[in-house]
N, C-alpha and C positions, 0 to 999 in steps of 0.2 A: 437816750438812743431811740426807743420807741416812739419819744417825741419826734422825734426826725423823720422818721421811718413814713409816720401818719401825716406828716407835714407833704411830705415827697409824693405822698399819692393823693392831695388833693385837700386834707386840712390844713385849716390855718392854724397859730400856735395855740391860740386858746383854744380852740373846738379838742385838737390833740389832747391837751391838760385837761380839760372836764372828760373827755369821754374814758380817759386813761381812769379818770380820780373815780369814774363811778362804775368802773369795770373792777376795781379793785374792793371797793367798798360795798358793792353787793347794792342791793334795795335800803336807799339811804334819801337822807333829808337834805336839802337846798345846801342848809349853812354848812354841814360834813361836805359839801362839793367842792365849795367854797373854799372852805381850809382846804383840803385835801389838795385842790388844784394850784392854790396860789393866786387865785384871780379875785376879781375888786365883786363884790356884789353886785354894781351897778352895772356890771355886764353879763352876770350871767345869764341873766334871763333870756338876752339876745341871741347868745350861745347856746343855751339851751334848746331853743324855739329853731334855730335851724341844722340843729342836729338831731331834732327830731321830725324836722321835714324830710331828712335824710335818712330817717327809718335807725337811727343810731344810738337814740336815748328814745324809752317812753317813760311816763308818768301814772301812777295810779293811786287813787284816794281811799285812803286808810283814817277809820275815826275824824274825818273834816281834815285832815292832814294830808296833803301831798307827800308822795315819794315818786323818788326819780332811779331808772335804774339802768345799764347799760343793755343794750340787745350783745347778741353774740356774734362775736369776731368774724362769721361768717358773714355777716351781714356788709362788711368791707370788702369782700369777695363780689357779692352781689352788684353794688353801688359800681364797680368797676369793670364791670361786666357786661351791665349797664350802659355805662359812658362807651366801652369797647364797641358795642351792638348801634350805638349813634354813629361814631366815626366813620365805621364802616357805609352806614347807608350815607353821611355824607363824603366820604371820600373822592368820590365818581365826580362830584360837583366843584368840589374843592382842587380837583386836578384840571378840571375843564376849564375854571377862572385862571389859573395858573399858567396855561397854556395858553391864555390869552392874552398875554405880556410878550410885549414883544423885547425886550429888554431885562431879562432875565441876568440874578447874576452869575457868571461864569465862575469866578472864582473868592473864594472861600481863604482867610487869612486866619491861622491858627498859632497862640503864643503859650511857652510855659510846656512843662511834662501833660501837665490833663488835655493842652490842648492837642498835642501830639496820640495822645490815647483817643479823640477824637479824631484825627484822621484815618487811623488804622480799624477804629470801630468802621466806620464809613465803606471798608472794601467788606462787611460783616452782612451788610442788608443785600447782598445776591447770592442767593443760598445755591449750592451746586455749579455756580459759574468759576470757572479758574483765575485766579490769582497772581500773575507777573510781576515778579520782584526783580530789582535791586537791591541788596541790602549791605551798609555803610558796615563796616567790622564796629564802628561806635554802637551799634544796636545790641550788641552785645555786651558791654558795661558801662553805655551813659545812660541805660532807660531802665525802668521799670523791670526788673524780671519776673516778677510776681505776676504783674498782669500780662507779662506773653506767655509766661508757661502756665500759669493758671485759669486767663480768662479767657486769651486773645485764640489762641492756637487750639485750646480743647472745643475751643465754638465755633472757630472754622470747620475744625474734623467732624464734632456733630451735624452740620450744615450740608458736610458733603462736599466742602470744597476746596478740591487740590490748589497745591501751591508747587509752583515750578520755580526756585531760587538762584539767581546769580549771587553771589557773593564774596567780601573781598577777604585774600588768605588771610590766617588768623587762626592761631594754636585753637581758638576758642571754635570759628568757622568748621575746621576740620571736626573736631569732636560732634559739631552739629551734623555735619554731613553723616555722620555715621550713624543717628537716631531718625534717620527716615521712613524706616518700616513701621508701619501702624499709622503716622503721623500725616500720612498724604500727601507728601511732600516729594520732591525731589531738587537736587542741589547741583551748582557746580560752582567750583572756586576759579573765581580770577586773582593774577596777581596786584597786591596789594602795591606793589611797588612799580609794574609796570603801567598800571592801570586803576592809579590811586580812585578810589569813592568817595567822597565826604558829606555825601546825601543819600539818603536811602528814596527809591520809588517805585509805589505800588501803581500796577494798569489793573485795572477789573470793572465787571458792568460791562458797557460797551464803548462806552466814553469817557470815564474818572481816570482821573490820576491823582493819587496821592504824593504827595512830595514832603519829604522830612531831615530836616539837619536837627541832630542831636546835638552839635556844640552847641549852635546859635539857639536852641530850644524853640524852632519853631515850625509850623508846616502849613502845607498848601493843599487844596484840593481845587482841582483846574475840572471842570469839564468842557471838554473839545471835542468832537470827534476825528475833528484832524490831526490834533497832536496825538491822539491815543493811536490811530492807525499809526502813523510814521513811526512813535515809540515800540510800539507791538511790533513791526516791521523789525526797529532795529532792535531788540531783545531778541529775536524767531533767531536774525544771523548771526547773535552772537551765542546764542543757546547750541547755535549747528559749530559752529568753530572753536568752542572752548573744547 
């Protein structure tokens, strides 16, 4: 698990396994890295030498002996902090080149439940901006509920940003309408049977639309600004008439 953990923020598997092996073992010898890690001898040395370019492992000579020992876990903090403080000053640049495409892509093809938990992260990056739903009654028992009540919905609320919801009747729909206070939310049901859903979509930003069928397990992220005004247009009339 930790292997993974250190993989995801920027080691690779072996740097992971040595730096775990000698975070554990304290101030130790080449060949206890070795075992400990699971890796060939003929690489460690490589591993070693650029994880301690990376301030992650040092080395100090004891009796003509080398030992090797881990720095402190804080020092993972640093290294990413680090990278954090680069991005930034290159960001401005990196957006400038990007804006200089004239042929950008508009839309975004998403397949599978994780890729559907990518569309819905996607309305997450405009923090205090409102959030226009349709939502399909399938959103409520073909997806994920763990990640809407646990990751999706308490990180909007943290964020600051309300959510105004159409959705379709459903024993399930109504009970949600009723957990509005606190959640930032507001709801109104349409009927399911006059005014079937079978795709749920989110408008937010100024121009995104998120699109998602949970039968077909896939989704869309369109950015238009013309399709989002018209869509906002028609959610405003239908938000005054239900």
């Amino acid at each position: 698990m930790l292997t993974k953990i250190l993989q995801k923020i920027g080691l690779n598997e072996k740097e992971a396994k040595v730096y775990l092996a000698a975070l554990e073992l304290g101030e130790t010898t080449l060949q206890r890295i070795v075992t400990k890690a699971g890796i060939s001898r003929t690489t460690i040395y490589d591993v070693l030498e650029s994880l301690k370019q990376r301030g992650l492992i040092s080395a100090v000579k004891k009796s003509k002996k080398l030992y090797y020992y881990a720095e402190e876990p804080d020092s993972l903090q640093n290294e990413l902090d680090e990278k954090q403080d680069l991005l930034k000053k290159a960001l401005p640049q990196l957006i400038a080149m990007a804006n200089l495409i004239d042929r950008k892509p508009k839309i975004r093809y998403y397949e599978g439940l994780e890729g559907i938990k990518e569309v819905y992260m996607d309305s997450l990056r405009f923090p205090q901006k409102e959030i226009l739903s349709w939502v399909a009654e399938e959103a409520f028992y073909k997806f994920d509920e763990d990640f809407l009540l646990n990751f999706y919905h308490p990180r909007r609320i943290k964020q600051k940003s309300w959510s105004r919801e159409i959705v379709s009747d459903h024993p399930l729909t109504r009970e949600y309408q009723q957990e509005e206070i606190g959640n930032l939310r507001k709801t109104k049901i349409l009927s399911a049977t006059e005014f079937p859903m079978d795709v749920s979509i989110n408008l937010y930003g100024k121009n995104k639309i998120g699109v998602v069928s949970f039968e077909e397990e896939m989704g869309l992220i369109v950015e238009s600004e013309k399709i989002y005004i018209t869509l906002k247009s028609l959610f405003e009339f239908m938000w005054i008439k239900i």
